[in-house]
N, C-alpha and C positions, 0 to 999 in steps of 0.2 A: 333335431337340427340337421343330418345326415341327409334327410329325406327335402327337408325344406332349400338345404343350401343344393341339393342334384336338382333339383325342377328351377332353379334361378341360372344355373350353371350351364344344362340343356335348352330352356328356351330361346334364347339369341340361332341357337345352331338349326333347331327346328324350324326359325323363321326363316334362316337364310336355305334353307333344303326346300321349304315351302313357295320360297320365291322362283327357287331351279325349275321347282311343277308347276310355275304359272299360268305355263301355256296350256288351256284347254284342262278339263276334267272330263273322268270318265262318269258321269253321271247330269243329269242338267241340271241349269244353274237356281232352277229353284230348288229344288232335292238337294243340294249341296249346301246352299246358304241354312236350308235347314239342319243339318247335319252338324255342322259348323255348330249353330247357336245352340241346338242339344249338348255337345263338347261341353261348351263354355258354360250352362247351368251346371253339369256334369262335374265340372272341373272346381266348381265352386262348392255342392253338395260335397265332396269328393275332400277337399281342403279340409273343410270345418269339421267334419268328419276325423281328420287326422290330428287336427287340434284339441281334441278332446281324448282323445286314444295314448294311452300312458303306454309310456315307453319301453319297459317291460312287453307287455303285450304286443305292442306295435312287430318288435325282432323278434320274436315267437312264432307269429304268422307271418310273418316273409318270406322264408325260404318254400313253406307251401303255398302262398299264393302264386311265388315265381312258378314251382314244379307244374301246377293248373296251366298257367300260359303257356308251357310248352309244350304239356300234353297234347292241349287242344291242337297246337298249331304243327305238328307232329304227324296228327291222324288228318291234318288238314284236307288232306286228298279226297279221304274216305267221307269225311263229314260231307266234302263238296259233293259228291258224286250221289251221295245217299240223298241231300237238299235238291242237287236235280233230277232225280227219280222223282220226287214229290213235289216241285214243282216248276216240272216243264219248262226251265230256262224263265223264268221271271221272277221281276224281282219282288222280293217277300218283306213288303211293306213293315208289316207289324214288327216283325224277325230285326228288321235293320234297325229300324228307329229306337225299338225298345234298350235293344242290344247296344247301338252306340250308346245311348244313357247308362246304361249300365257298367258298359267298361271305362265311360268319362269319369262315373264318378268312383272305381278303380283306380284310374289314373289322377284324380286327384289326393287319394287319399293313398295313393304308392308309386305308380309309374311306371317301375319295371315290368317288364312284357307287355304294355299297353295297346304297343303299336303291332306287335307280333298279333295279339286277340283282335284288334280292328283290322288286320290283313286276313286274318281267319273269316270273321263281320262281312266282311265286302264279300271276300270269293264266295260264300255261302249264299248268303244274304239276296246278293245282288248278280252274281255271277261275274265279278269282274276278275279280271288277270291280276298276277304278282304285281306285276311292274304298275297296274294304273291302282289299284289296290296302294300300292307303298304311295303311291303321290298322294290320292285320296286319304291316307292317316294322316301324313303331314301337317295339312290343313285343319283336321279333327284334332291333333294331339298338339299342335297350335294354341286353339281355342281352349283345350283342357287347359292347357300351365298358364297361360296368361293370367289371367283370374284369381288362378290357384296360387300362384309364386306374387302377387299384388298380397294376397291374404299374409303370405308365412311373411313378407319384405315389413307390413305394418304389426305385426306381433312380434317383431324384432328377434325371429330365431332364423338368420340367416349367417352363415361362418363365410363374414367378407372378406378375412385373412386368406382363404381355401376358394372362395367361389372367384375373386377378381382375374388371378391371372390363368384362371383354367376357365374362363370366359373366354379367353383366346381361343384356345384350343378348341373348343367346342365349335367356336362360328366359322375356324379353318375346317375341320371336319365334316359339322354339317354342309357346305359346300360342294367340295371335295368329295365326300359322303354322295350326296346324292348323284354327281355326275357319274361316280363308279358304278350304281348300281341300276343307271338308266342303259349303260354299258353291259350286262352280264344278263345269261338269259334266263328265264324265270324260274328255271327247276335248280342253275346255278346259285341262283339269287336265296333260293329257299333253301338249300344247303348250308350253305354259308349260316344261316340265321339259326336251322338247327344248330350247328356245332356251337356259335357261339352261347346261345340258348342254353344248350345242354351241359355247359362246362361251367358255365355262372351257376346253374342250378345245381349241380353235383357239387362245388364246393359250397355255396350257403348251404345245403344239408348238412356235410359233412362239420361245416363252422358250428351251426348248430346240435349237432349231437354232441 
């Protein structure tokens, strides 16, 4: 219910931060609409997957799937750089497509660090910047919870008590959210996301031991 009622609570804020990126993507518009609709299978696989995953289990692997997101996006530098050694600034078809499916259907079936792993996707992948990279997830991690928070809203595990008035908060933020961070420059930008990163991950470890 934790998981189901965060992806009802975050999507409103993600649509209105999607809107802040309307202008223009860093990729063309057919590469994009695909990307997109992979999300949204993603996001679906990803759902029904968590529907089925007892709950028990589900909080047992949390705090290491969060720990993976950060990792990766961490050594993000290194990863980029080693990707363009091997291939010459273009973008890595397979790598990207595969890869968005993969962490959609992560993000259906958890969420946290999602968008951290598709900014990882993109720089890699395709060689894009922090900054067109964070617009670019937007739109992808969009298409993940729509779908996905439709599935948990009709199995009726959503905590409307808890998700209503932090609906607010969330579409003031994501707003607000993304103007800040079209503001800040991109090694600022990915600071930031470590620390906050790192300090959610260190305590779910810690909750869980």
């Amino acid at each position: 219910m934790a998981n189901a009622t965060s992806s009802v609570i975050t999507l409103p804020g993600g649509i209105v931060s999607a809107w802040v990126y309307r202008h223009g993507t860093p990729v063309g518009r057919r590469l994009f609409w695909t990307l997109v609709l992979i999300s949204v299978v993603g996001g679906i696989a990803g759902s029904q997957l968590l529907l089925h995953t007892p709950s028990e289990r589900f909080a047992k692997v949390v705090p290491y799937l969060m720990l993976g997101a950060t990792l990766v996006f961490t050594f993000s530098n290194q990863l980029r750089r080693f990707a363009s050694a091997h291939t010459a600034g273009r973008i890595h078809m397979g790598l990207l497509l595969t890869g968005t499916l993969a962490i959609s259907i992560y993000g259906g079936y958890f969420g946290a660090g999602m968008g951290v792993l598709m900014i990882v996707l993109f720089l890699i992948a395709a060689h894009i910047d922090v900054q067109s990279s964070a617009a670019l997830r937007m739109w992808c991690a969009t298409g993940v919870n729509t779908l996905a928070v439709a599935a948990f809203i009709a199995r009726g595990i959503v905590a409307w008590r808890v998700a209503l008035p932090m609906l607010v908060c969330t579409i003031i933020g994501g707003y607000w959210g993304a103007h800040g961070v079209q503001r800040l420059s991109a090694e600022t930008a990915r600071r930031t996301v470590l620390v906050l990163a790192w300090t959610m991950r260190v305590w779910l470890l810690i909750r869980s031991w």
